[in-house]
N, C-alpha and C positions, 0 to 999 in steps of 0.2 A: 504494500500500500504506500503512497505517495506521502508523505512528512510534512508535519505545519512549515517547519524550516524552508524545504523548497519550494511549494506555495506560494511564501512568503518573500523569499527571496525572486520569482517569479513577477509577483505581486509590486516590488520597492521595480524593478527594471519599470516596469511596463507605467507605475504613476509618474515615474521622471518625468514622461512625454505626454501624460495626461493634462489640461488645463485644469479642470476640476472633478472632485469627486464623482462617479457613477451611483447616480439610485437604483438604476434598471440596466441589467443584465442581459443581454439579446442573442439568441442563437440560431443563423441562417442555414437551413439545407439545400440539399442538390436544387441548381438554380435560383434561389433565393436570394443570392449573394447582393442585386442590386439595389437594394434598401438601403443598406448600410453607406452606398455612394451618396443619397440626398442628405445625410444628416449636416446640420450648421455647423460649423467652426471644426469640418472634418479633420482629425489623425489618425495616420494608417502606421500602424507597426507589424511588419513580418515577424509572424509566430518564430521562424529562423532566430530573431535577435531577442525570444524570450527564452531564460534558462527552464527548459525542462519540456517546453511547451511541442508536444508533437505535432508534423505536417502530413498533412491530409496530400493522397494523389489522386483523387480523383474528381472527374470533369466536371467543373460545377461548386465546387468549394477551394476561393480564392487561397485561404491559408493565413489572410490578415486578422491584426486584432485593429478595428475602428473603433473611436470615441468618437463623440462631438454630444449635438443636443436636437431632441423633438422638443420645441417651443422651447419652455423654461424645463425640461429636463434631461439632464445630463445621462448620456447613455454610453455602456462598454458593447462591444459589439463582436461577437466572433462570428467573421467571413469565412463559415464554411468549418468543419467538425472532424476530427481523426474518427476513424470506426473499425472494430474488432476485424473484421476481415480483412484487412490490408494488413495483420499483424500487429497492431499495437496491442502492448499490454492494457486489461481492462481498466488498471490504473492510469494508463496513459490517454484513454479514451475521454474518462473525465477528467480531468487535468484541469483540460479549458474553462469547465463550470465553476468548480472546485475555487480557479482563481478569480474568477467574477464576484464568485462571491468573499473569499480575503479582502479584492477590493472595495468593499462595503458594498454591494447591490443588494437592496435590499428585498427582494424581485427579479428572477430571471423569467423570463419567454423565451418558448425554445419552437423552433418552427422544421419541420421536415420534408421530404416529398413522401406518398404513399402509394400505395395498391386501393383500392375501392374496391372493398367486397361486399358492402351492403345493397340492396338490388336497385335501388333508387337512386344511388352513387354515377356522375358522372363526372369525366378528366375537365377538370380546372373547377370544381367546388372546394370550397375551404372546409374544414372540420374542426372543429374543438375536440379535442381528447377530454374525454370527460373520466376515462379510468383504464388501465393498463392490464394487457398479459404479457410476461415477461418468458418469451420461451426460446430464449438467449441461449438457455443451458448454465447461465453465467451472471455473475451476481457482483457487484464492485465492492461490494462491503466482506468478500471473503478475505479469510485472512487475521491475520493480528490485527486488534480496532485501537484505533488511535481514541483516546478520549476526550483529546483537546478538539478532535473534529467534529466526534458526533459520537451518541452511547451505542450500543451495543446491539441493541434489537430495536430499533426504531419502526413505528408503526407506519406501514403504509396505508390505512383507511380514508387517510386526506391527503396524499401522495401530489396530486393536482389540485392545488388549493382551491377551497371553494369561494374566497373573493376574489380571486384573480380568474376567476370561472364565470363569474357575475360579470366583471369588468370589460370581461371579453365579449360575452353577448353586449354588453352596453356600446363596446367601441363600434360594433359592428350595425347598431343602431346608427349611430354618428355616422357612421361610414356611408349608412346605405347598403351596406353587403350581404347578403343571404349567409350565414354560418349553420352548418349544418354541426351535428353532434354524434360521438360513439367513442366506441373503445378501440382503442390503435394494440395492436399484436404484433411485438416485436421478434422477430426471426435472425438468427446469427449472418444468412447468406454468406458471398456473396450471389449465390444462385437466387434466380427469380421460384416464385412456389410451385410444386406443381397444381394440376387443376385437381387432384385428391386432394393435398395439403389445404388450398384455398375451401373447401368442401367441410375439412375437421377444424378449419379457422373459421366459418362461420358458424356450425354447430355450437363452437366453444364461449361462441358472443361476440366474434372481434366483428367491424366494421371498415378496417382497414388495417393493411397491415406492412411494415417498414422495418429498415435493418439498423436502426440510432433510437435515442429517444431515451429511450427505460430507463438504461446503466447513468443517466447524467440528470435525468428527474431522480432518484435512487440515491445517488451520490452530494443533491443539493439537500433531497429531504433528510439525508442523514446529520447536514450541517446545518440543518431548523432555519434556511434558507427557500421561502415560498416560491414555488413555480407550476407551469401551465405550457400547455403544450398546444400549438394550432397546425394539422397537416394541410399539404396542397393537394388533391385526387387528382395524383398526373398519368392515371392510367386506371384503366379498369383488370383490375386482379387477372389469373390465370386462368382460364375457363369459359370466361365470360363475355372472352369475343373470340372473333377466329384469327386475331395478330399474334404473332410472338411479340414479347415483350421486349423493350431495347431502351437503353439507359438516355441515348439521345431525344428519343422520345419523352422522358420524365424530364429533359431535361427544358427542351420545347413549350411543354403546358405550361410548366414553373413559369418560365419569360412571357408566355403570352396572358399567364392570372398576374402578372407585377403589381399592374395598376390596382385592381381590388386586393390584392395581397397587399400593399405597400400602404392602402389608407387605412386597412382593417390594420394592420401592425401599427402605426403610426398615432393612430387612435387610441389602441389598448396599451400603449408605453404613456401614451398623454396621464390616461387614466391612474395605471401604475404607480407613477409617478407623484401625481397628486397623493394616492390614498398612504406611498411612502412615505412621503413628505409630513400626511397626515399623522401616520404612525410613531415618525420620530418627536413629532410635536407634544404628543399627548402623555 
């Protein structure tokens, strides 16, 4: 498991270059990356010039860590996520969250692309994670627990915060955006599912399901760090059309939902933000 120490040390690099404090934590997936370029008073630091921090190879997640601000709030921003199937250790996978939160975010948003396996599901709707299966195989809290980071058994029953669940229907009012709801099913890949697997994923309850997510919602809530997750439907699961599946393809919906992806985020970091702000006040 990863060490307060190098977190920390992590953490001191990356504020040198910061302007101000982050309240809100942000995490872009495959294709998502373009958000992070609107923010005010943008900095960009390559994950390369943070001590510990892994980079991600695959198409679609730049590898930067971006600050700047939505309106009056100060945002950390990571372009793009390391994931267990390229080999990083699962310590290394959340790494990136991990130090969002050291740097005081009091609030992460974590954003993915996904498969659509609920029958009403079509590519380029948005979904709110409203609850998790974790069938990784794989769990980031194995291991020796640090207790400076989080205790021991930490309960996942509010795993995706219920105000930051509210905030996000709320933004999406603001926005104007249809946000659809369900439980995202995470799978180790990096093979797409088959049309069995997509079949014993709907049976199970999932609505969608992606290879990120879980181990870095897991690893925030272990550090009593709120978070919330929103997927893109950049394709319709295995089975349920007659294409083969292909990454360029997820990659496509992502850029062409920008614009409602970009005001629905935009909106629930506004929100965020506020009720941080709120939190620290009181």
């Amino acid at each position: 498991m990863t060490t307060l120490p190098e977190l920390d040390e992590a953490a001191r690099v990356i504020r040198h270059h910061l302007p101000a404090r982050p309240s809100v934590g942000v995490v872009l997936g495959s294709g998502l990356g373009g958000w992070a370029d609107e923010l005010a008073d943008l900095v960009k630091l390559p994950y390369a010039d943070i001590p510990g921090m892994p980079r991600p190879a695959v198409a679609g997640h730049a590898g930067m860590l971006c600050a700047g601000r939505v309106g009056d709030v100060q945002v950390a921003c990571l372009q793009g996520r390391a994931h267990l199937y390229e080999g990083h250790a699962l310590a290394k996978a959340v790494f990136g969250v991990r130090v969002l939160a050291r740097l005081g975010c009091r609030a992460v948003l974590l954003t993915n692309a996904a498969g659509g396996i609920h029958h009403s599901f079509a590519a380029g709707d948005l979904m709110l994670i409203t609850d998790h299966l974790n069938l990784m195989g794989v769990n980031p809290l194995v291991g020796p627990n640090d207790e400076a980071l989080g205790k021991r058994f930490p309960d996942m029953t509010y795993a995706h915060d219920p105000r930051l669940l509210e905030l996000a229907r709320a933004a999406a009012n603001d926005a104007g955006v249809t946000l659809r709801e369900g439980v995202y099913a995470a799978l180790l890949g990096p093979t797409y599912e088959t049309p069995a697997e997509i079949r014993m994923l709907r049976t199970l309850g999932a609505d969608a399901v992606g290879m990120s997510t879980v181990p870095e919602i897991i690893a925030l809530r272990h550090m009593g760090v709120p978070a919330a997750a929103i997927s893109c439907i950049t394709n319709l699961a295995a089975g349920l059309t007659q294409r083969e599946l292909d990454h360029a393809e997820v990659e496509e919906t992502a850029r062409a939902s920008r614009a409602r992806f970009s005001a629905l985020l935009s909106a629930w970091v506004r929100r965020a933000g506020e009720g941080a702000a709120a939190g620290s006040a009181s």
